[in-house]
N, C-alpha and C positions, 0 to 999 in steps of 0.2 A: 453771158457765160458766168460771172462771177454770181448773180444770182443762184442759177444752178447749180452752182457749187455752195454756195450757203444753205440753200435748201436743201441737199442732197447731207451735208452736212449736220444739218440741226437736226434730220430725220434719225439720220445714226445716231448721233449722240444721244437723243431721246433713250434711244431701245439699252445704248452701252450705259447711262446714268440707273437704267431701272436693271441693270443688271442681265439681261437679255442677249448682248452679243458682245463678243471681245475678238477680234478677229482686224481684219481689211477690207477694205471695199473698192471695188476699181468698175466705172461704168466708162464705158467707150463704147461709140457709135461708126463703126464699121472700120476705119485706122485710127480715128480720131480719137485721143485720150481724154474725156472729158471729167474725170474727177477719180482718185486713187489716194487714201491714206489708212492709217492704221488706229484701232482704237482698241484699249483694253491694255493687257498683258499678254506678252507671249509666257513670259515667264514671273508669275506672281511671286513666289518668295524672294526672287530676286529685281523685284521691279523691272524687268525687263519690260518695254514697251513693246509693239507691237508698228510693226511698217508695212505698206505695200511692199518690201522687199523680205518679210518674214515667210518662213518654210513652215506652210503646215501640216501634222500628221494628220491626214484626214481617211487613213482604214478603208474601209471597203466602203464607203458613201458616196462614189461614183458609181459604183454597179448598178444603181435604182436608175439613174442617169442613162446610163449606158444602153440598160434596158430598152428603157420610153424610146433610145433612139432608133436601136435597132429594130422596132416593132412599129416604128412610124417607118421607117424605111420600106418595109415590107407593105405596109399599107398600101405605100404609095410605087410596089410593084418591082423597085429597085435592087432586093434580093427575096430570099427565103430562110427561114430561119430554121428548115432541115437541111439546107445545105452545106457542103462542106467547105470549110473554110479557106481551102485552096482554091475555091474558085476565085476566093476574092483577093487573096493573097499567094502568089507565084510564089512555087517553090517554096511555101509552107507544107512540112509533112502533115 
């Protein structure tokens, strides 16, 4: 385990050294927490650092996400994506 976490480690750093990611990173294998920390600035003018406990505004860059899921979902027969969304949520108008 410590391995994997050094590894997991060095690989981030790499990318946050070349300027590339400043953010968190949290991998876990199904409950299991297997590595979580922060790298970068949340807040650069003020040196704030960055933690797996940092909030970030992350805009509409879920919707791409969201997409894929709902259109693999359909694929795989488990709704429709003309229908209405009450079917899938009760007592939604």
């Amino acid at each position: 385990m410590v391995i994997l976490r050094r590894r997991m480690n060095a690989l981030v750093s790499a990318y946050t050294a070349l300027g590339r990611f400043s953010g968190a990173a949290l991998v876990a294998r199904g409950d299991r927490l297997l590595f979580t920390k922060g790298y970068g600035h949340a807040n650069y003018e003020h040196a704030v650092p960055n933690s797996p406990g940092t909030a970030f505004r992350i805009g509409s860059q879920t919707k791409t996400f969201t997409a894929i899921a709902i259109l693999r979902l359909q694929e795989q027969g488990r709704l429709q994506v003309g229908d209405l969304i009450a079917r899938y949520l009760p007592g939604y108008p």
